[in-house]
N, C-alpha and C positions, 0 to 999 in steps of 0.2 A: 584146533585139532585135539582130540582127545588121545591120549598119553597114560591113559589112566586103566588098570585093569578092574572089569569088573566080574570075572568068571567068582568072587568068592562073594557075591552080591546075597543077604540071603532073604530079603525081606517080601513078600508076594507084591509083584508090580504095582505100581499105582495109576487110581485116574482121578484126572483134576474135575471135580464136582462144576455144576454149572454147566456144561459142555464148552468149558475156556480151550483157548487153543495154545495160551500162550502165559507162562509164569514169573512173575517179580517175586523176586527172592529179596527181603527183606534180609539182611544176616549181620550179626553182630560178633562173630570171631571165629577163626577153624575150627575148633575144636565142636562149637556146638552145630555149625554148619554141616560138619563132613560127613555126617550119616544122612542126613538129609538129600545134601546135594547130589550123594551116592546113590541113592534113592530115587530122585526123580532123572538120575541121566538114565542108570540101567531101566526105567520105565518111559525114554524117550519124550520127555517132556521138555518143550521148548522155553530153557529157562536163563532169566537175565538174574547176575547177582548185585542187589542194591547194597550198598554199605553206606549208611548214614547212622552214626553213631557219634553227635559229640558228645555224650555224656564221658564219653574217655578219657581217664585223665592220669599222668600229664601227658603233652603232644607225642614223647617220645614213645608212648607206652599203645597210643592208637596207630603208631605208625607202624609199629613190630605186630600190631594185631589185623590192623590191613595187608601189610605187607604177606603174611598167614595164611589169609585169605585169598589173597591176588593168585598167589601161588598153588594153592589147591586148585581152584576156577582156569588157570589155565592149563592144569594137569585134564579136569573132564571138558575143557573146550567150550565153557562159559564165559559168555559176557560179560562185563565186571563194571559198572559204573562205581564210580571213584566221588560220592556225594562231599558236602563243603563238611566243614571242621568248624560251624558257628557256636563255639563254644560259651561265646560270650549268651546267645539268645538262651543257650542253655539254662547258666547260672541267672539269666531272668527269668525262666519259667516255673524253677525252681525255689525261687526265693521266699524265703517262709518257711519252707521245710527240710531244712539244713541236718536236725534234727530226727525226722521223722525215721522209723525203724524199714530195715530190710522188709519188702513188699507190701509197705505202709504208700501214704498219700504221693509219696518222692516219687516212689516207683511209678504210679499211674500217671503222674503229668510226664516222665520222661518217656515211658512206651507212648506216650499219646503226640508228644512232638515226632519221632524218629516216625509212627508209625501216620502221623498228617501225612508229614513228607514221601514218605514213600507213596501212599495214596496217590496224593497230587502227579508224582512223575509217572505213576501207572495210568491214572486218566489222561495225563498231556500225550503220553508216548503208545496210545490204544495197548495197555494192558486190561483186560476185564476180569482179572483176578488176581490177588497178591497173598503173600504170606508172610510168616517171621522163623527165621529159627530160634528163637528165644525162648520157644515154650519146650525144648526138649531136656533144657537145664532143670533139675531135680530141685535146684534150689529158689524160683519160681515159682510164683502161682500162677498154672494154668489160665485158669478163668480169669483173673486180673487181666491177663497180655490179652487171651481172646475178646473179654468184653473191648476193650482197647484197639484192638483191630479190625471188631462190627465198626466202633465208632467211626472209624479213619475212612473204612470203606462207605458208609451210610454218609459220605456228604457228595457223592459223587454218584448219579443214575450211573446203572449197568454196572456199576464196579462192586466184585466182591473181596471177602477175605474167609479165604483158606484155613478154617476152623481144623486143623487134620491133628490128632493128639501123637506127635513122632515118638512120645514114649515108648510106646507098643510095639509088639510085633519084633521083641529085642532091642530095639532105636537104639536104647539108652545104654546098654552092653555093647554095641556097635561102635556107637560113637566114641566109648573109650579105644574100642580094639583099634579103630580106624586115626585116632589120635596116637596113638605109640604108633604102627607103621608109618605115619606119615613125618613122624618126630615133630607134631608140631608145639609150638611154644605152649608152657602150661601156666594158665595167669592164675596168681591165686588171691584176686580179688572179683571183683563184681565188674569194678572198670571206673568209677564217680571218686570222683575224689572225697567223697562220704563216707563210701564203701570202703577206699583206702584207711581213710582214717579211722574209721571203726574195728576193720579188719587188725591194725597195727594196735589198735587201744587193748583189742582181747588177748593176743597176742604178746604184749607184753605184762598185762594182766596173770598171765598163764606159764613165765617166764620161757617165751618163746622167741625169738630172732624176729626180728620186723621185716615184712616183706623188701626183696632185692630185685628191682624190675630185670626183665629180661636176660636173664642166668638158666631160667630151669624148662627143662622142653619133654613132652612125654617120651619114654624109650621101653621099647621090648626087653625086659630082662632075662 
């Protein structure tokens, strides 16, 4: 049941390309999902949210970002599959580029495992279109995640991916607004234990305080 209001909605409706009837939300944490997901309820889109995301790390850190998630989704009266935590295939997909830079080669094999999987559950469970919220983060490259998400969807007839750029049209102003009303958790890494680690390396570089998992949440001042 939705619980959620959306009279301060401000973005012009949407419609899902293809003539799909039916949407897999790819999503990888509240904050970048909420504008989004705000978006296709007040445009009546019948949408399931995928969370597959073991790049998160550590466990405690995916489950306060799940748990984020869960919670928004049953505020607009979304579906919520709750995908595995194979952390382990992870750290073998990635092996080799441990190193590699923020939306370097790491990045593309991780968007390309979350986004197989999600693929796959869209062709087993007749989805004929899916999407990601990952492309509405600034910090991102676009085309990276999209090229990434043609691929997932091109191993499966009839299936597509939801090229849609949610920057626009405000998104990315929204999605902050809608992150302080909703006070949801504010991560200030990436999510990889890469990212942790780099993020704390510049950080103390900078003489800054090293990230404190799950302390800090957006809030309306």
């Amino acid at each position: 049941m939705n619980t959620y209001s959306l009279e301060t909605f401000k973005r012009p409706k949407l419609k899902m390309p293809y003539g799909a009837k039916k949407l897999l939300m790819h999503s990888c944490c509240a904050p970048c999902a909420g504008e989004i997901m705000e978006a296709v309820a007040a445009s009546n889109i019948d949408t399931t949210i995928y969370f597959y995301n073991p790049n998160i790390h550590p466990k405690e850190e995916y489950e306060i970002r799940k748990d984020e998630n869960i919670r928004f989704a049953k505020k607009l009266g979304f579906s919520f599959i709750d995908a595995d935590y194979d952390k382990d295939y992870w750290f073998e997909r990635v092996k080799g580029y441990e190193d590699a830079p923020e939306r370097g080669d790491r990045c593309t094999i991780c968007f390309d495992m979350r986004f197989e999987r999600s693929a796959l559950y869209a062709h087993e469970n007749n989805f004929d279109i899916f999407t990601t919220t990952l492309g509405i983060s600034r910090w991102k490259d676009l085309d990276q995640i999209n090229n990434s998400g043609l691929r997932a969807a091109n191993r499966y007839n009839k299936l597509n991916f939801w090229d849609f750029n949610w920057r626009k049209q405000g998104g990315s102003s929204r999605m902050l607004e809608i992150s302080k009303k909703e006070n949801f958790y504010k991560q200030e890494y990436c999510g990889c234990v890469y990212s942790l680690r780099d993020t704390n390396r510049w950080r103390k570089s900078n003489d800054r305080e090293i990230i404190k998992r799950g302390i800090n949440f957006y809030e309306i001042k």
